[in-house]
N, C-alpha and C positions, 0 to 999 in steps of 0.2 A: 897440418904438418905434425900435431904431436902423436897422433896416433902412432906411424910409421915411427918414429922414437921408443914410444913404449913398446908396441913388436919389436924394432932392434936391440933395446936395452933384457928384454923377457930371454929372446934366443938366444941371446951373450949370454947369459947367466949374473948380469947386475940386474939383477932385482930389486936391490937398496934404488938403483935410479928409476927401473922404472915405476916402483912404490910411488916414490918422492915425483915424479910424470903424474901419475895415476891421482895423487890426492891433491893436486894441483886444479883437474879438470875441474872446470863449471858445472858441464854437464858430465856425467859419467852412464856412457852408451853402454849399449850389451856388447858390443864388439870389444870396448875397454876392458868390462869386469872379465869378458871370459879371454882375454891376451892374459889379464892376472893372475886367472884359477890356473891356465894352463900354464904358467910359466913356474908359479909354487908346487904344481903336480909334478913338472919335469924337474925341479931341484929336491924333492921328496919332502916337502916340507906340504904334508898332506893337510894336517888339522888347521893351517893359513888356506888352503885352496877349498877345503871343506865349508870355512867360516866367511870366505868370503865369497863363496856358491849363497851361502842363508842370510849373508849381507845383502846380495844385490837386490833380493827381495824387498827386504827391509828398505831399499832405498829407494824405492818405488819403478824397479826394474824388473820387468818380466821375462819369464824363464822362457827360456825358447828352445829348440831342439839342439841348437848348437851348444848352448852352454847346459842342457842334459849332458850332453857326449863330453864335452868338459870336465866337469866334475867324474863322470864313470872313470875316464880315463885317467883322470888322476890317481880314483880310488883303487881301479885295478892293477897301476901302474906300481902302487905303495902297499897292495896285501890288503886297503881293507874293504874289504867286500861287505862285512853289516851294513857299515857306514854307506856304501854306493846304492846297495841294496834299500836301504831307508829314504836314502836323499833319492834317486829315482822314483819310489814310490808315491812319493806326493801325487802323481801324478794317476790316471786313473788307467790300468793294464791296458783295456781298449782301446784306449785312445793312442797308445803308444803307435808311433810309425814304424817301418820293417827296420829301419836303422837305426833306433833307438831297443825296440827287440833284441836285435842284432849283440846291442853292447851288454843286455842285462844279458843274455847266453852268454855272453865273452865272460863277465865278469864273475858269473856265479860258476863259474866250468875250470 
């Protein structure tokens, strides 16, 4: 039941709550971190959904294609395109999927 919390609290734009949801969890899934990236991207508060794209690494959470699209849409969503442009590229060109492609055209265009 908390997840469905943090998605309502991210859409409303209380982000202080769903933070405060968010740092609560035991486990903190990729579904969690990327309701976070996208909720700081949609309130433009890029360089919290940036750092917490390079957090979830660090917390032994791997990146998935969802939370790529995540973070892109943040970056494109806020102008910064180096930034999306770098945090995408970790990743290796080939390997990218069409919809992941997809976003780095969006973003660099």
């Amino acid at each position: 039941m908390i997840g469905p919390r943090l998605d309502f609290y991210t859409r409303t734009g209380r982000i202080d709550l769903a933070n405060k949801i968010f740092d609560r969890l035991p486990v903190k899934d990729s579904a969690s971190w990327i309701t976070l990236i996208l909720g700081y991207g949609m309130l433009g508060e890029l360089d919290v959904a940036i750092n917490l794209f390079e957090s979830m690494r660090e917390d032994g959470v791997e990146y998935d294609p969802v939370s790529h699209i995540a973070v892109l849409t943040a970056c494109s969503l806020g102008g910064l395109v180096e930034r999306g442009r770098s945090s995408s590229m970790k990743c290796k060109l080939a390997t990218l999927s069409q919809q992941k492609r997809t976003m780095l055209v969006w973003l660099i265009s």
